[in-house]
C-alpha positions in Angstrom: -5.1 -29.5 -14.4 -4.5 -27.4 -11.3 -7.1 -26.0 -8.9 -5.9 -22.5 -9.6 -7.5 -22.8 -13.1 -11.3 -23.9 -11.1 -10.8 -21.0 -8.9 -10.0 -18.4 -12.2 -12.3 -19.7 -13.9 -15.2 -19.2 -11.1 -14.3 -16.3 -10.2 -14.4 -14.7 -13.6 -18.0 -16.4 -14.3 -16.5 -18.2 -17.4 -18.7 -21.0 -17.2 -22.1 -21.9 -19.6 -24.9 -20.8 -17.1 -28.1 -22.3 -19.6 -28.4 -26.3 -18.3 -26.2 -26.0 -15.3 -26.6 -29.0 -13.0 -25.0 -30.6 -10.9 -23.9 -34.7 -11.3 -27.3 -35.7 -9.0 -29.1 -34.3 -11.5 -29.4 -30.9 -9.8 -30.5 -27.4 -11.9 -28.3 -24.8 -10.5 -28.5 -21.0 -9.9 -25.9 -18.8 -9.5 -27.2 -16.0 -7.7 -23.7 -15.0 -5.9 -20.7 -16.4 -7.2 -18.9 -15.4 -3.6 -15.7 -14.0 -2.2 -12.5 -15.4 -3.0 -11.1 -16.8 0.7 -7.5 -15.7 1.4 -7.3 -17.4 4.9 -7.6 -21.1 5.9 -11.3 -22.7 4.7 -13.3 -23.2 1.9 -12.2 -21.7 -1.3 -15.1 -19.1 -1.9 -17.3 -17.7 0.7 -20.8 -16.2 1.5 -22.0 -17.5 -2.0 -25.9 -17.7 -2.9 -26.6 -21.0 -5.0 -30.2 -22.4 -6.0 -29.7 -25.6 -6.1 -32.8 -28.0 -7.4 -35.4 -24.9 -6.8 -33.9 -24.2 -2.9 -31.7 -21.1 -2.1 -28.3 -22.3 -0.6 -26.0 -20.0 1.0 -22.6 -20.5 2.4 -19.5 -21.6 1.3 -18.2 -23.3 -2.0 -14.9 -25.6 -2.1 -12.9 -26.8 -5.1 -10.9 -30.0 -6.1 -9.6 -31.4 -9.3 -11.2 -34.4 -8.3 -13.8 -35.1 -6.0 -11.8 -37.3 -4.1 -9.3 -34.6 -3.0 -11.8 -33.8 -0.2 -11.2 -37.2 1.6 -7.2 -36.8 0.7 -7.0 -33.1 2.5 -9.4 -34.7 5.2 -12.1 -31.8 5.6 -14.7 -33.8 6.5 -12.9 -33.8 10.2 -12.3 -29.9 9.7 -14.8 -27.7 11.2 -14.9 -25.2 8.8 -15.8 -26.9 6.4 -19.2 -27.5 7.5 -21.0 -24.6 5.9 -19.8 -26.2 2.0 -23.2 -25.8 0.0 -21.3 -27.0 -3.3 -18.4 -29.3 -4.0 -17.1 -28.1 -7.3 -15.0 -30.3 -9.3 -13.0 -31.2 -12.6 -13.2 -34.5 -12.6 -15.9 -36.7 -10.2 -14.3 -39.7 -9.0 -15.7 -40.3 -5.5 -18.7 -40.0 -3.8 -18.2 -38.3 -0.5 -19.7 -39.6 2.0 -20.0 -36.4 4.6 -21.2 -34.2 2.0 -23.7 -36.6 0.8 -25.1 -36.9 4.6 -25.8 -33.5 4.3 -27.4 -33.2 0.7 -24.5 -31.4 -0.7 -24.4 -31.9 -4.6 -21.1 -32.0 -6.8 -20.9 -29.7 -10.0 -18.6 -31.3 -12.2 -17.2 -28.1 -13.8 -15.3 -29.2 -16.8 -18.2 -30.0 -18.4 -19.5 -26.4 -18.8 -16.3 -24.3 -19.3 -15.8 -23.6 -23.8 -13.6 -26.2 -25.1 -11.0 -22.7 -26.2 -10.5 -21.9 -22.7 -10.0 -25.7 -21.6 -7.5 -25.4 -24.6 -5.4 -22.5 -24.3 -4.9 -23.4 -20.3 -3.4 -26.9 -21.8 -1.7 -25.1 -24.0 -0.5 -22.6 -21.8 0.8 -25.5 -19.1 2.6 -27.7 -21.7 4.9 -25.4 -23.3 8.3 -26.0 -23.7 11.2 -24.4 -21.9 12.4 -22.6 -24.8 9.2 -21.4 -25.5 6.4 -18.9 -23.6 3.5 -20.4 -22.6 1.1 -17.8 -24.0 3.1 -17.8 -27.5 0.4 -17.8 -30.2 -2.2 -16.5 -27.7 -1.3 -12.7 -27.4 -2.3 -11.7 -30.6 -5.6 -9.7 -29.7 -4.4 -8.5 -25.8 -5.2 -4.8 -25.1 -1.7 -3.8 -24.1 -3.0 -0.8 -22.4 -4.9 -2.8 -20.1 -2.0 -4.4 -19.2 0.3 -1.6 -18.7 -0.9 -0.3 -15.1 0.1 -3.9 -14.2 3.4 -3.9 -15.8 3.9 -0.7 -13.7 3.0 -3.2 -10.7 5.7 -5.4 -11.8 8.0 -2.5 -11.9 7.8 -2.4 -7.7 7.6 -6.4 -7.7 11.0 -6.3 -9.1 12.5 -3.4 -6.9 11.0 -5.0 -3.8 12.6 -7.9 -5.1 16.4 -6.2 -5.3 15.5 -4.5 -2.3 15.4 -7.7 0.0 19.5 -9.0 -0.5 19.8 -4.5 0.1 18.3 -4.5 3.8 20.3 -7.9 4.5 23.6 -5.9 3.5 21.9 -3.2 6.0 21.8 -5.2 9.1 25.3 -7.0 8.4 26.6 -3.7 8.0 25.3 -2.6 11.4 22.7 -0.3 9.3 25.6 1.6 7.2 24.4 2.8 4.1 27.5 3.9 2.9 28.9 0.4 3.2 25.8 -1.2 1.8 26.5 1.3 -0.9 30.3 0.3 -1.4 29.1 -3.6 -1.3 26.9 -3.1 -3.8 29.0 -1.1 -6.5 31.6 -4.0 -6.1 29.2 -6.7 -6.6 28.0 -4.6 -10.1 31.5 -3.7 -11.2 32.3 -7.8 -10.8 29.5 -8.3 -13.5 28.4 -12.0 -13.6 31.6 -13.6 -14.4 33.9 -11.9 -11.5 30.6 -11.1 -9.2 31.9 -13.8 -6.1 35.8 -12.5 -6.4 34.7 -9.0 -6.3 32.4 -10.1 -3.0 34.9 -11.9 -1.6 37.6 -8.6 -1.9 34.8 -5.9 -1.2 34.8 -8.6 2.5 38.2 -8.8 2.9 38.7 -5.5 4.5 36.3 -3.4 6.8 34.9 -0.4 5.2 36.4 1.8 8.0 39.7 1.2 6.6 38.4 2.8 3.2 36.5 5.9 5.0 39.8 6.5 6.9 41.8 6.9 3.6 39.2 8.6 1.1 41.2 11.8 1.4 44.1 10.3 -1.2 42.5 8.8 -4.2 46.5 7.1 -4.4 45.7 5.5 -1.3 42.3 3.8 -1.9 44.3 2.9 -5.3 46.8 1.4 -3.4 44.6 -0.3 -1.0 42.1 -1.8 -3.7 44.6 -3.2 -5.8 46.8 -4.3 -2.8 44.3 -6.0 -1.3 42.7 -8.3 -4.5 46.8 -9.3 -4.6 47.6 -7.6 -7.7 50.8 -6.2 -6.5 52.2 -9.1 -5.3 55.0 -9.2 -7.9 55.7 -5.2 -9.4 56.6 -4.6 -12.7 56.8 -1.1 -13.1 57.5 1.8 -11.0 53.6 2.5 -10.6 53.1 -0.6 -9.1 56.1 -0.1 -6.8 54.9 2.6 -5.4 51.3 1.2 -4.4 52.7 -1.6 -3.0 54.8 0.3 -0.8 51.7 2.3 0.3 49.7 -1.2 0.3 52.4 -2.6 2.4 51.8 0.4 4.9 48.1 -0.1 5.3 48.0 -3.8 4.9 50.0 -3.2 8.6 48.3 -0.3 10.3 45.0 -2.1 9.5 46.4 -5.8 9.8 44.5 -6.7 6.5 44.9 -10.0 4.5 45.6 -9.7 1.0 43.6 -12.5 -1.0 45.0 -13.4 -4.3 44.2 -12.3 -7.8 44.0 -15.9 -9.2 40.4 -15.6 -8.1 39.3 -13.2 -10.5 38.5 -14.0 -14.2 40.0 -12.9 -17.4 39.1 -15.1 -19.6 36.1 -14.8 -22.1 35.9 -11.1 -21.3 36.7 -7.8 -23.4 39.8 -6.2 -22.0 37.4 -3.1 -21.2 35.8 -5.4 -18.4 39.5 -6.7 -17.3 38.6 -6.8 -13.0 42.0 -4.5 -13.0 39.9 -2.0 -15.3 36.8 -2.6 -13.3 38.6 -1.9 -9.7 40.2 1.2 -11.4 36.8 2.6 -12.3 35.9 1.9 -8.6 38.7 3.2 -7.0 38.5 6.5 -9.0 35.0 6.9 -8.0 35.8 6.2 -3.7 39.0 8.3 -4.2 36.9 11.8 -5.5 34.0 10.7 -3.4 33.7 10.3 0.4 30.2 9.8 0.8 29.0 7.6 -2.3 25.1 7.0 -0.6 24.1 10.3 0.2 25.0 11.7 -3.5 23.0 9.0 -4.8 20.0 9.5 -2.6 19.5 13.2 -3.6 19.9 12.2 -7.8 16.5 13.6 -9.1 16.8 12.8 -12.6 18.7 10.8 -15.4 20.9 13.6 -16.0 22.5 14.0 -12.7 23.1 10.3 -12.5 25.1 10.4 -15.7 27.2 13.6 -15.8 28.2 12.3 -12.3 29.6 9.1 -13.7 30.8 10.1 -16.8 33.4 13.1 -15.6 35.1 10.0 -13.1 37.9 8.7 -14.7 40.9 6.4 -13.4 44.5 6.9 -12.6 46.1 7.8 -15.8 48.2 4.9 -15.7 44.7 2.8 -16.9 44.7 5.4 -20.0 47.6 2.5 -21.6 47.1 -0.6 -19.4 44.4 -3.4 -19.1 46.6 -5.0 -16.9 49.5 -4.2 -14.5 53.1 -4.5 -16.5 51.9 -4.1 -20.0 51.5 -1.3 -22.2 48.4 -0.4 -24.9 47.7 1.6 -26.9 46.3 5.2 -25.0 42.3 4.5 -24.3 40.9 6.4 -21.6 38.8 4.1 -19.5 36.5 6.4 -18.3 32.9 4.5 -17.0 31.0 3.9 -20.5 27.6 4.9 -20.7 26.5 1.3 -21.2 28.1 0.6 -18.0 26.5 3.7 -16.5 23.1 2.7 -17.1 24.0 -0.9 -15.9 24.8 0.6 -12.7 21.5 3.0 -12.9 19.1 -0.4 -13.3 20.9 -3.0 -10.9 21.9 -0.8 -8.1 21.0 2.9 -7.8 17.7 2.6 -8.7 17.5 -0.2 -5.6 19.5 0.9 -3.6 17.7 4.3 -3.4 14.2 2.3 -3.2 15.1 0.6 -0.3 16.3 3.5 1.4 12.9 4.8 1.0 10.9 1.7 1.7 12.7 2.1 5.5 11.4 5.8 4.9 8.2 4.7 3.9 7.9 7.4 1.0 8.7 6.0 -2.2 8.6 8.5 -5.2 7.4 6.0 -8.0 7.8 8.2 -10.6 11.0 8.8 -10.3 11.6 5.0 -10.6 10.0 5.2 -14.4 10.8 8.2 -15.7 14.4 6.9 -15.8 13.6 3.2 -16.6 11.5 5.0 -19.8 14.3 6.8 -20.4 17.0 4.2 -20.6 17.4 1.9 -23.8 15.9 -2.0 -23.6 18.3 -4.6 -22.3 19.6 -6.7 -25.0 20.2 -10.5 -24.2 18.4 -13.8 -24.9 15.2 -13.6 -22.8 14.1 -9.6 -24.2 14.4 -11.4 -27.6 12.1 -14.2 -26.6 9.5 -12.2 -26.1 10.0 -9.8 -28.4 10.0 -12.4 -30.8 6.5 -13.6 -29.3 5.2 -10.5 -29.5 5.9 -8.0 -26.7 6.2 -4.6 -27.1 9.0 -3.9 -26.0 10.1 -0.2 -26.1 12.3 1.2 -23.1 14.1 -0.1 -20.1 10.7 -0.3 -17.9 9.7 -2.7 -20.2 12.6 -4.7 -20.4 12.8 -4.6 -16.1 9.1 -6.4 -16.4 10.0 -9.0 -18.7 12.8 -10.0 -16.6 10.9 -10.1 -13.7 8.1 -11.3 -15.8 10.0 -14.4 -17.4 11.6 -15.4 -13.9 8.4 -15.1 -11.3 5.5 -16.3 -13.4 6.5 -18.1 -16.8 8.9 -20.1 -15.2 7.0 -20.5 -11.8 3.7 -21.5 -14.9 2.0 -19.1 -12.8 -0.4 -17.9 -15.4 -3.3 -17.1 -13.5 -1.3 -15.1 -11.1 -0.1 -13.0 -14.6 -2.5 -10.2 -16.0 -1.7 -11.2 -19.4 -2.6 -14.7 -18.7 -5.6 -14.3 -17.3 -6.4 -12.3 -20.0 -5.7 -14.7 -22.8 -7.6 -17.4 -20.4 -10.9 -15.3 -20.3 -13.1 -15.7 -23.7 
């Protein structure tokens, strides 16, 4: 049992109010449940009890057990000594202060339904693999629900949006190179996401502004620099490296080696040579990446953009440097497009305009409703369970959903579990 659960259920009135009393024996009133109290103090404030026939108004505090009173020490706290009922789960002490000044206990367990008191066991013992309100969501109203999901929606972009203005202030508030960081960390994906931070750092991002005019150069200088043309193989890499070699002394850079990046495990579309390609051909046609994405005003902007970028044809028959395939061009997919869309244009250009302080929600989900669901292991969970899930909104919630309240079993912080908590 957790005190959260006392509060929700007080403050939603979910108790049996015919033969309240309290453990002295006390017939009890409710005339004003109270405020719930956000600062330091007694849990609920200015409430209006009758308590055994007299009117009682002040304060109301809650434990699991009575004894938690003397364990958080309020008797010797101040504000605590307007308390006109001790509400508790489970009664097992007598405390002394509040008994010198007639304040009576209600233990509250005893008149909250035996459904309630089950689902909230329920809900706290599921199993990892699980939800904790499987079998409980049968009869929500998902419409009720859905201006909270839209809540979520800004939960999760704040979220994003708090690793964006650290990259701001490292960057000496540079957009553009919070932009650039960004887009490498994405293009690394999961399994190459720390080599593809540790080469987006390993050069300053002047060094990339100062050569955006040659898309042959910023070539040269991305794969140069992740220490893929250590040892050429072909004439094509012969001739970056010679234009690596140039910049790597003009700019007095320090090539890191490839061996950090990963191959293994993924599809040779996702190769880190393909994905720096990609990258590359998008910094050598575009010179200033941020302020194109900021003025994106639809779905349809953010994808023609993408899709007409395309790599040095050398990538139309290589995965890899030195060895020849069969002729695929390796333009950016649309998957891959609307990977980018979710995990970094959409917060990257809500952060921008939280230090604005005008954020256009809508255009946030128009595009998330727009874009397909997600498909991995978590969406199915709760799909599985009973979700509705339609769109990429959706899918963005139950992320953020799964990760900041199922995991954290903070039901009663959750719309959906309050819901199935109140009979």
């Amino acid at each position: 049992m957790k005190e959260a659960f006392i509060h929700h259920i007080w403050n939603l009135k979910i108790i049996a109010f015919e033969g309240l009393k309290t453990f002295h024996g006390s017939e009890i009133e409710i005339i004003n449940f109270g405020k719930i109290n956000y600062n330091s103090g007694p849990d609920f404030i200015d409430a209006e009890i009758i308590i055994g026939g007299q009117l009682w108004v002040g304060n109301v505090e809650m434990h699991v057990n009575s004894s938690d009173w003397d364990l958080h020490q309020h008797s010797t706290d101040l504000s605590y000594g307007n308390v006109i009922l001790h509400v508790v789960w489970n009664h097992d002490k007598e405390i002394t202060f509040l008994r010198a000044r007639n304040v009576e206990t209600l233990i509250i367990s005893q008149f909250v339904k035996k459904e309630v008191i089950y689902n909230y066991e329920k809900i706290l013992n599921h199993t990892f693999n699980t939800l904790p309100c499987k079998g409980l969501i049968d009869n929500i109203d998902w419409n009720k629900i859905s201006l909270w999901f839209e809540r979520l929606i800004i939960e999760r972009l704040e979220e994003k949006s708090k690793n964006i203005h650290l990259l701001y202030k490292q960057s000496n508030q540079n957009w553009e190179e919070v932009t650039f960081k960004l887009f490498a960390l994405n293009f690394g994906l999961k399994i190459n996401k720390d080599p593809f931070e540790i080469w987006c750092n390993s050069f300053p991002f002047y060094v990339l502004q100062k050569n955006q005019n040659s898309k042959y150069l910023i070539d040269a200088l991305f794969f140069g620099q992740s220490g893929f043309l250590e040892n050429p193989q072909d004439n094509y890499m012969l001739e970056l490296k010679k234009e690596y070699d140039f910049l790597k002394h003009k700019y007095n850079l320090n090539t890191i080696s490839s061996s950090v990046f990963n191959f293994f495990s993924l599809r040779p579309q996702g190769f880190p040579t393909i994905r720096l390609a990609q990258l590359a051909s998008i910094y050598g046609t575009q010179k200033h990446l941020f302020s194109t994405i900021i003025s994106f005003q639809n779905l349809t902007q953010i994808e023609e953009y993408f899709k007409k970028i395309s790599p040095s044809e050398y990538w139309d028959t290589h995965y890899v440097f030195g060895k020849e395939s069969k002729k695929v061009t390796k333009n950016i997919s649309t998957s891959k497009i609307h990977n980018l869309i979710i995990n970094t244009i959409l917060p990257l250009k809500f952060s921008y305009e939280i230090s604005l302080g005008q954020i256009d929600l809508d255009f946030y989900l128009s595009i998330l409703q727009a874009l397909k669901t997600e498909n991995n292991s978590i969406i199915k969970l709760f799909i599985d369970t009973g979700f509705p899930i339609k769109n990429s909104k959706d899918s963005q919630v139950i992320l953020h959903l799964k990760k900041w309240y199922c995991d954290e079993k903070k039901c009663l912080n959750c719309a959906i579990g309050r819901e199935v908590l109140t009979p």
